[in-house]
C-alpha positions as CSV (number, residue, x, y, z in Angstrom):
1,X,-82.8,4.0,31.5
2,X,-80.4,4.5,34.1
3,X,-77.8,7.5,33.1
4,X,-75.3,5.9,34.8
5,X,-75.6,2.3,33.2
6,X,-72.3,1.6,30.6
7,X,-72.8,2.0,26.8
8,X,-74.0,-0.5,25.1
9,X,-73.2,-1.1,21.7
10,X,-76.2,-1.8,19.1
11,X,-75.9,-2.3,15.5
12,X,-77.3,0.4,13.3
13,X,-80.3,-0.8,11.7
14,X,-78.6,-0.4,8.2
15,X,-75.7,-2.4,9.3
16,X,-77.5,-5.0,10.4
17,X,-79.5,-5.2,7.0
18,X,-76.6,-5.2,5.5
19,X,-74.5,-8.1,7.5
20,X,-77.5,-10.3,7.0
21,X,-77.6,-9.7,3.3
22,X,-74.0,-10.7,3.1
23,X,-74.3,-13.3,5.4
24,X,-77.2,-14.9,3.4
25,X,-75.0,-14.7,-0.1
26,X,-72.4,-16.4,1.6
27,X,-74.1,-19.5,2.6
28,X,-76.0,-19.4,-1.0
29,X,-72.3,-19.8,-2.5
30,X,-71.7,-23.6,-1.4
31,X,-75.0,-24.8,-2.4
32,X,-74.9,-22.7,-6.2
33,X,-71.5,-24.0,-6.4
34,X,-72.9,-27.6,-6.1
35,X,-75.6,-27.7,-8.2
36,X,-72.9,-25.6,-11.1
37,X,-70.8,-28.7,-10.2
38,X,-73.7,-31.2,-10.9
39,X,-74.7,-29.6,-14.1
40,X,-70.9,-29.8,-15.5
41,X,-70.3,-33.4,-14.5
42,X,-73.8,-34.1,-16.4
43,X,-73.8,-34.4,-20.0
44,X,-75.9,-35.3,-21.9
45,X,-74.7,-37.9,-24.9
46,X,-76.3,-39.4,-28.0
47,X,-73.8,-42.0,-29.1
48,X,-74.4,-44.8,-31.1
49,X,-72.4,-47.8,-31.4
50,X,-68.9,-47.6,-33.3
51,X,-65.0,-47.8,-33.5
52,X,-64.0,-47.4,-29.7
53,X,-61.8,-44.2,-30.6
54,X,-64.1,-42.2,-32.3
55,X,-66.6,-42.6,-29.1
56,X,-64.0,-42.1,-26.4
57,X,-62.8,-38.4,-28.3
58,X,-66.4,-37.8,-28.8
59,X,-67.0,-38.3,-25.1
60,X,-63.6,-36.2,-24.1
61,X,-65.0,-33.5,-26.6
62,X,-68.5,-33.2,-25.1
63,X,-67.6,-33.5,-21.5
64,X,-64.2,-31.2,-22.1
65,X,-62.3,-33.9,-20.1
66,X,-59.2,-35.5,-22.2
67,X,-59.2,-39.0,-22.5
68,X,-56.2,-41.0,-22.5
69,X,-55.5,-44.2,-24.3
70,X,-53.4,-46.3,-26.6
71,X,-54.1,-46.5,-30.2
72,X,-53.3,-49.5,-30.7
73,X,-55.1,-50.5,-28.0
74,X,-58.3,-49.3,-29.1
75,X,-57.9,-50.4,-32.9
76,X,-60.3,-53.0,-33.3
77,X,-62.5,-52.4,-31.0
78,X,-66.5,-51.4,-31.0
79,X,-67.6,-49.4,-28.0
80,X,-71.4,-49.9,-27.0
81,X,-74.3,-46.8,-27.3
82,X,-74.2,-43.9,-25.3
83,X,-77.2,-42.4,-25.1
84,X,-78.3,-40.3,-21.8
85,X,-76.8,-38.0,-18.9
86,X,-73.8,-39.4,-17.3
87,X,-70.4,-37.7,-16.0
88,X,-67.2,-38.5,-17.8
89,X,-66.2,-41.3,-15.8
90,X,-69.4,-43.1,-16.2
91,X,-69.4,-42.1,-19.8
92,X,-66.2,-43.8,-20.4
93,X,-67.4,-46.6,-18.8
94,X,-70.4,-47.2,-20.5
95,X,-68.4,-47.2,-23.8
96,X,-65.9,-49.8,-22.5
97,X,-68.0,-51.8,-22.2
98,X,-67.1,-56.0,-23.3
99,X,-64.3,-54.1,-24.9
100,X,-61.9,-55.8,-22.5
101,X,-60.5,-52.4,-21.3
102,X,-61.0,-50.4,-18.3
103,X,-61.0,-46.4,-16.9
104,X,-57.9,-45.4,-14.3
105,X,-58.4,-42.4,-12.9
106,X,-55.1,-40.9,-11.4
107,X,-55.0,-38.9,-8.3
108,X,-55.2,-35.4,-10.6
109,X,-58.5,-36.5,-12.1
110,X,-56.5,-37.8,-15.3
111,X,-59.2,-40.2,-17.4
112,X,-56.7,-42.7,-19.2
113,X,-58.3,-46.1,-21.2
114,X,-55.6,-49.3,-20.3
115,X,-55.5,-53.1,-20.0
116,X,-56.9,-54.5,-17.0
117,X,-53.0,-55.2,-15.7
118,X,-52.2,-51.8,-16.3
119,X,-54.7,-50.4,-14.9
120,X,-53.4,-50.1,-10.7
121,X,-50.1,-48.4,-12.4
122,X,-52.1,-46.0,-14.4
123,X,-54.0,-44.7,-11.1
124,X,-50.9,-44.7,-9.4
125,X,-49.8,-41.6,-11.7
126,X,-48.2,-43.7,-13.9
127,X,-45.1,-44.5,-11.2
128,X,-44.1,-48.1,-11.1
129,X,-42.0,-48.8,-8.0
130,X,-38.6,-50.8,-8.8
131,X,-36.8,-53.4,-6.5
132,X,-33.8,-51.6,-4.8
133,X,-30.2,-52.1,-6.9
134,X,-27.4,-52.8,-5.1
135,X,-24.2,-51.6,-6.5
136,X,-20.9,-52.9,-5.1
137,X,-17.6,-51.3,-6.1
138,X,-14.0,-50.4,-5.0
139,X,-12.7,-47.1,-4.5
140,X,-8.8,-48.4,-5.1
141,X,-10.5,-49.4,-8.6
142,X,-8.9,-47.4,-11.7
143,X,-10.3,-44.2,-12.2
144,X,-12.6,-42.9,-15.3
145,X,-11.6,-39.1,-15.3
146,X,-8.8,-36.6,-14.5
147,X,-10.7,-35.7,-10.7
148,X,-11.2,-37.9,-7.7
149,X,-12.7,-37.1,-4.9
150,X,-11.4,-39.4,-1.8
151,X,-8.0,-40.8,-0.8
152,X,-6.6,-42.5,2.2
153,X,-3.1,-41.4,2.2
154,X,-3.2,-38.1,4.4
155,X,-5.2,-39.8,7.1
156,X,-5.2,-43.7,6.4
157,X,-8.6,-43.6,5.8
158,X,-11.1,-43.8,2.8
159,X,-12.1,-39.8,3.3
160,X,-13.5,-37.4,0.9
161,X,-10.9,-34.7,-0.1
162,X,-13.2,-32.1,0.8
163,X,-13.1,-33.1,4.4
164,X,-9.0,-33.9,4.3
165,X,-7.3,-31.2,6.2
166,X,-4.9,-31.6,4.2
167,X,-3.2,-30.7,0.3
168,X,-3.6,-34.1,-1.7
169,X,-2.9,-34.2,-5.2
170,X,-4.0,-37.8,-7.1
171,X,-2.5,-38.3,-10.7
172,X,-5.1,-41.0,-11.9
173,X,-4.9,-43.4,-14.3
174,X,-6.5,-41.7,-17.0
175,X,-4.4,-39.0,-16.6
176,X,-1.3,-41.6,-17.2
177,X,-2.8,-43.0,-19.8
178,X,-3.5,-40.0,-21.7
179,X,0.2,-38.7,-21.0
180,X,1.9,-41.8,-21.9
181,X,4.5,-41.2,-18.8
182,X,7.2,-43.9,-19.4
183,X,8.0,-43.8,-15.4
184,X,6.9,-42.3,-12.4
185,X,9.4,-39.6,-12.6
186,X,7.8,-38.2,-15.2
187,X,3.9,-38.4,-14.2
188,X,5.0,-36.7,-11.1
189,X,6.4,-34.0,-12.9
190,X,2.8,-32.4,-13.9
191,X,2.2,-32.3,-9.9
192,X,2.3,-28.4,-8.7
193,X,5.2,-27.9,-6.3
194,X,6.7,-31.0,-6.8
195,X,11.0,-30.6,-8.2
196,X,12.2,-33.4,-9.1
197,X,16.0,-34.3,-9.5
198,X,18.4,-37.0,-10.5
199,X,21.8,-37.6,-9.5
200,X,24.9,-38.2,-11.4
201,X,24.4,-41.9,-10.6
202,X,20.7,-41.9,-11.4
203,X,19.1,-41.6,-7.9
204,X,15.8,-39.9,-8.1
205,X,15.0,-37.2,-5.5
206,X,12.3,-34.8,-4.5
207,X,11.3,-31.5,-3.0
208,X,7.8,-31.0,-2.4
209,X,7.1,-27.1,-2.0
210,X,11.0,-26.5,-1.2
211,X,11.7,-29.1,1.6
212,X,13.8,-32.1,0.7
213,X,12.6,-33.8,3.3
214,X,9.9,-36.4,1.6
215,X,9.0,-39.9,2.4
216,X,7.8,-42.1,-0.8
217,X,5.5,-45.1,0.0
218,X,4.1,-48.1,-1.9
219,X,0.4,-48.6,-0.8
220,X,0.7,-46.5,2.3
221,X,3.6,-48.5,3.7
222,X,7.3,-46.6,4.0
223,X,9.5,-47.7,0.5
224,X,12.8,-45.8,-0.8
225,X,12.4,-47.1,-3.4
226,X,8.9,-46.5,-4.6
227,X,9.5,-44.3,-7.6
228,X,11.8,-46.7,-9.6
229,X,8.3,-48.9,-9.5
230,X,7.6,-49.5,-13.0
231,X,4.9,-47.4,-14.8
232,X,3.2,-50.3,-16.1
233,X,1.9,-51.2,-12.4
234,X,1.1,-48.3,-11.2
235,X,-2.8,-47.4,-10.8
236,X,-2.3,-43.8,-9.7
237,X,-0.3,-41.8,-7.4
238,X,-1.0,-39.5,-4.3
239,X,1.2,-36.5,-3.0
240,X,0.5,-34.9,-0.1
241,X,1.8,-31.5,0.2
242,X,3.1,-30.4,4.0
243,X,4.8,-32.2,7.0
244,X,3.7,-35.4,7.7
245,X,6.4,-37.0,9.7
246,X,3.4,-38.3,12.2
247,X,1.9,-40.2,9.6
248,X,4.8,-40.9,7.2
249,X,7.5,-41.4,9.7
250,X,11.2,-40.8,8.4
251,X,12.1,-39.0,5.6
252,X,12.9,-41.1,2.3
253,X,16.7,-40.9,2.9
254,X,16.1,-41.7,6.8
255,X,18.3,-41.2,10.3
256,X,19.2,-38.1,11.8
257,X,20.5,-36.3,9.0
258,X,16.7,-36.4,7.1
259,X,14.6,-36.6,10.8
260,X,11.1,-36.3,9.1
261,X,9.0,-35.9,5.9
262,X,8.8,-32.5,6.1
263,X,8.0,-32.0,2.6
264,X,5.3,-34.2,2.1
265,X,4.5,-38.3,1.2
266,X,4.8,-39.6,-2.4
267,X,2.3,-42.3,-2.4
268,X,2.7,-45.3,-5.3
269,X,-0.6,-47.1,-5.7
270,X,-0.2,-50.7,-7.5
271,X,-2.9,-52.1,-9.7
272,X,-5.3,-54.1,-8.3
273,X,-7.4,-57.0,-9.4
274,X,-10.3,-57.5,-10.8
275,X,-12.8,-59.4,-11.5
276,X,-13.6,-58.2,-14.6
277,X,-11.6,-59.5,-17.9
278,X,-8.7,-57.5,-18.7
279,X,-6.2,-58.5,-21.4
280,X,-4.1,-55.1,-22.5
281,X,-0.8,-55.0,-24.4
282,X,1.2,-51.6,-24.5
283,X,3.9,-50.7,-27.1
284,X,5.7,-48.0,-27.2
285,X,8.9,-46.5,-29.1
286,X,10.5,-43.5,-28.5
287,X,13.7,-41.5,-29.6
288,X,17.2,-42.6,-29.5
289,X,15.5,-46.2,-30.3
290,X,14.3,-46.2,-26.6
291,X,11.1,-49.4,-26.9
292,X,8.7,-50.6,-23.6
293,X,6.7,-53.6,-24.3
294,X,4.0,-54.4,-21.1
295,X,1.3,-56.7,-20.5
296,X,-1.6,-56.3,-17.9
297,X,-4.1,-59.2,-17.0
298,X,-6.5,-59.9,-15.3
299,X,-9.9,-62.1,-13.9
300,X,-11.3,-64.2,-11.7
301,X,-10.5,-67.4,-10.7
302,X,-13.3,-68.9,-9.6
303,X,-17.1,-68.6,-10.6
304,X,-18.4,-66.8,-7.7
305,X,-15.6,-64.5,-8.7
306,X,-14.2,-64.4,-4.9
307,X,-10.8,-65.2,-6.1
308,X,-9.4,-62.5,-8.3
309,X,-5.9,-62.2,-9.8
310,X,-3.7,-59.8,-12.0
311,X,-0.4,-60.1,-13.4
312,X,1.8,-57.2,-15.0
313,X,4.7,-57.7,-16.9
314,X,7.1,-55.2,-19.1
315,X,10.4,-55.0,-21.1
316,X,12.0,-51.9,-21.4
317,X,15.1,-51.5,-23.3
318,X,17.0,-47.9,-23.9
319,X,20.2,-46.2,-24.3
320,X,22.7,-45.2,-21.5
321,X,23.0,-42.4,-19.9
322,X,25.0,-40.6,-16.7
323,X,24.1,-37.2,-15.6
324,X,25.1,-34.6,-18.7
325,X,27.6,-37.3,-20.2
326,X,25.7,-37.9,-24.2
327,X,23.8,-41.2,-24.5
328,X,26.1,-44.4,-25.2
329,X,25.2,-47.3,-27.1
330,X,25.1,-49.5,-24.4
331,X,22.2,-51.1,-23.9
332,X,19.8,-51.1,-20.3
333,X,17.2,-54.2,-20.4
334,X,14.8,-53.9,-17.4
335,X,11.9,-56.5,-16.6
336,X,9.5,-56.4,-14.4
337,X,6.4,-58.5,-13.6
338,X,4.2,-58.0,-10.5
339,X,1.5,-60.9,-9.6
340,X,-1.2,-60.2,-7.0
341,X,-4.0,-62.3,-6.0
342,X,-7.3,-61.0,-3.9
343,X,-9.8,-63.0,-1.8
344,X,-13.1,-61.6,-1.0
345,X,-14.6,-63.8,1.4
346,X,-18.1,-62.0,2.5
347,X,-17.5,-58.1,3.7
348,X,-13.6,-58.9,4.5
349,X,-10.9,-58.9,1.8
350,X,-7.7,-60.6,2.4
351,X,-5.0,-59.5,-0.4
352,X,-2.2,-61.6,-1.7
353,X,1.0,-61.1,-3.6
């Protein structure tokens, strides 16, 4: 042996032993765990012929496998002898047999006795896959709860609120119906940060977070006169808190004395129709013998319900009164009645009235 050769490593007889030993159990395991496999999936059964649900819990009970099934399905039913090694499956199977019925086996080894029609379901896990449902609504359509979650009057677009860069407060319908506001004055009142006044001749006004500066629209378009819309047709209203003299344009009051809405937009949002039947008839009476009588309707016109309409009309009837001066007995009759029409033709909408 040359001195000067490198070292090279050799096992220790004893580790060798050893590795081999290991190695050898190891490559035993697969095979033992086979043949353990074999022996459980091979019972032996001594069935004889009888009711098909006594034989299919006897099988689940011998094999320690649950089998599934239906009662009612298996009422009536004889299942054939069982006599001899089989695994569960083939068990099951064997005791099916010109009963009519067949074995699923789902993808986690579940054993479950159903009709032949049932039976590619059952493997599937039990999942049945649905046709796709289409469901085709408005977002201008009255609202079921107090919160909503998009508007289009800060940007002119159908946006969620969340992604509006913007303060926008919605009072929705329910939350005018639950009030019972007799105008927009007061359902605008319950809006934070927004004063509202009246002058000696009955002019509304309003300051949104301190600035007097406020434009008021009806359905996004510029209208002085939006808050003397009557209650009756109105679906909700939007304010949007800050200046918005870009979107907006002039002030509610207008010209160079009122250049821009710095306070904010008052938006009035009409009712729309709709092509489910509506038929509604609001009375109310309030103090000094104050009475508001309104009618909504609305439908469609034509079958394929392309063609929808809505008509509101209301009476109101109360007392007079001039800034701090006490009520007179004078009497103030206002009508209104608003008719719109909408034609859906495909994707597009084209809006009347």
């Amino acid at each position: 042996m040359d001195p000067k050769a490198p070292f090279a490593a050799r096992p220790h007889p004893l580790v060798l032993a050893l590795s081999i030993a290991y190695a050898g159990a190891f490559l035993a395991m697969p095979a033992q765990a086979q043949q353990s496999a074999q022996v459980v999936a091979a019972v032996s059964y001594s069935l004889e012929s009888g009711p098909l649900a006594q034989t299919l819990l006897a099988i689940g009970r011998l094999s320690g496998r649950s089998v599934a099934f239906d009662p009612a399905l298996a009422n009536g039913r004889t299942a054939t002898a069982v006599k001899g090694n089989f695994s569960a499956e083939d068990a099951v199977r064997k005791a099916l047999e010109g009963s009519g019925l067949v074995l699923a086996v789902n993808a986690e080894g579940v054993l479950s006795v159903v009709a032949p029609a049932s039976a590619q379901t059952a493997a599937a896990g039990g999942e049945t896959q649905l046709k796709a449902i289409r469901v085709v609504a408005e977002r201008d359509q009255a609202e079921t709860s107090y919160k909503v979650d998009r508007s289009s009057t800060s940007t002119r677009s159908d946006l969620d609120l969340m992604d509006v860069p913007a303060a926008v407060s919605v009072v929705t319908a329910k939350v005018l119906e639950d009030q019972q506001a007799t105008s927009v004055e007061d359902a605008i009142k319950a809006v934070a940060g927004v004063v509202y006044t009246k002058s000696p001749q009955g002019t509304p006004s309003y300051s949104i977070r301190g600035f007097g500066q406020t434009s008021t629209l009806s359905n996004g378009l510029s209208n002085s006169g939006a808050p003397s819309t009557n209650i009756a047709g109105v679906e909700r209203i939007e304010v949007l808190k800050g200046p918005q003299a870009i979107l907006a344009g002039a002030g509610s009051s207008g010209g160079a004395s009122n250049p821009g809405a710095l306070g904010g937009a008052i938006n009035i949002v009409s009712k729309k129709p709709q092509a489910e039947t509506l038929r509604e008839v609001t009375l109310q009476y309030g103090s000094y013998g104050d009475k508001f009588v309104s009618a909504d309707l609305s439908d469609a016109l034509t079958d394929d319900k392309r063609l929808t309409y809505r008509l509101v009309s209301s009476v109101e009837a109360q007392t007079q009164q001039l800034g701090r001066i006490p009520r007179q007995p004078d009497r103030i009759c206002r009508t209104a009645t608003a008719l719109e029409r909408r034609w859906y033709r495909y994707d597009d909408r084209v809006l009347h009235g």
